[in-house]
N, C-alpha and C positions, 0 to 999 in steps of 0.2 A: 846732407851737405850740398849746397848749391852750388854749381860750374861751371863756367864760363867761356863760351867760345873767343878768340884773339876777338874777330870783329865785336862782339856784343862788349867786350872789357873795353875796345875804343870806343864805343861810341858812350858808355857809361861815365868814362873817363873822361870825352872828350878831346878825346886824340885822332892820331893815323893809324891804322892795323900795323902799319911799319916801326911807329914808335914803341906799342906795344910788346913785338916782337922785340926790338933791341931792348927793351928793358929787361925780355927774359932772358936776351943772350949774356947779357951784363951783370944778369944775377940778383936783380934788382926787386923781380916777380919771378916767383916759383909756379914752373907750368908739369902737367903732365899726360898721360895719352889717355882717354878716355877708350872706352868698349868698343868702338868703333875706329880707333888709331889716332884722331883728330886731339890736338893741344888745347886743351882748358887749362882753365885759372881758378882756383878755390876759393868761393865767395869769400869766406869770412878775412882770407889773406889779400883776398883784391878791397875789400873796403878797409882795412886796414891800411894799404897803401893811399888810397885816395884820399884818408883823412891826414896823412903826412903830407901827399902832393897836393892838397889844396892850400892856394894862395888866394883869400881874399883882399882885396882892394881895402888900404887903409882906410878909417874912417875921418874922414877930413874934420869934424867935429869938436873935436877934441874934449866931449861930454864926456862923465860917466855916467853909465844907465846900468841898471836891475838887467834889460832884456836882452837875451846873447843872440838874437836871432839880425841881425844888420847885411842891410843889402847896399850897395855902395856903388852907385851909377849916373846916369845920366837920364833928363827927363827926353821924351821921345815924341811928347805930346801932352796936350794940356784940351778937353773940349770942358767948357764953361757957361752955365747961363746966372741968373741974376743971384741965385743961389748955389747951388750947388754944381761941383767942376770933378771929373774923373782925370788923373794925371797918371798918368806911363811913365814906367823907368825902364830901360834896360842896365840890368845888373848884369855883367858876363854874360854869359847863356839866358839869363830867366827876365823874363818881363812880368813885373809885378806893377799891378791897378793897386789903385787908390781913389777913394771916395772921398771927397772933404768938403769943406766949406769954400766957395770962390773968394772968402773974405779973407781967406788961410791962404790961398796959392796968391794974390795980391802981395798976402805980408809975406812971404817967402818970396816971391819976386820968380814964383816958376814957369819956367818958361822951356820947349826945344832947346835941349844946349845944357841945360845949368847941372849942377853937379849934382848929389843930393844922396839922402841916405834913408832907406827904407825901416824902418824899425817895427819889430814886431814882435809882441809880447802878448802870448795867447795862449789860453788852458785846453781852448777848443782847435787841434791841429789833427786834419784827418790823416790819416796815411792806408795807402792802398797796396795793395800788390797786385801782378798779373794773375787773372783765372786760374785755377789749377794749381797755385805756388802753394806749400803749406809750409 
């Protein structure tokens, strides 16, 4: 069962060590003392809360899509030549590339600034853990 130091739960979280801790004084995260005295947090109860305390950014769209994976931000950059343009989002935390056609960031009109929604619908999604994690 994996555990979690307060700092290592903020910054997975993307919080303040301090927030953290008030969550546990407020009963909100279950902490307790590892072998060494120190307050961890029980993975499987810390992801658990993260997927209640994640708030994503509505999708301005108002599609419906097959693909549940939507990232919902702002472009950050656009570098383009006669064919082919790489476009940045920052989505909250994560900045997500894109590959396209310069004839597609034309017709979408992207630019620094505009709003936009990343979508991704893939069979092929790596996922990695740290060395050593089993």
């Amino acid at each position: 069962m994996p555990q979690y130091r307060i700092a290592e739960a903020a910054g997975l979280l993307g919080v303040s060590d301090d927030t953290v801790r008030r969550w546990v004084d407020g009963g909100q995260l279950g902490a307790s003392r590892d072998g060494a005295g120190r307050m961890v947090l029980d993975g499987a109860e810390l992801a658990a809360f993260a997927r209640v305390q994640a708030r994503a950014t509505p999708d301005p769209s108002g599609v419906g899509r097959s693909a549940r994976n939507r990232f919902v931000g702002l472009v950050t950059d656009v570098v383009a030549d006669r064919v082919m343009a790489q476009v940045e989002l920052q989505c909250g935390p994560h900045r997500v590339v894109s590959l396209m056609s310069t004839e597609a960031v034309e017709e979408l009109g992207l630019r620094p600034g505009v709003l936009a929604v990343a979508v991704v619908k893939s069979t092929q999604v790596v996922v990695e853990t740290p060395g050593g994690a089993s």
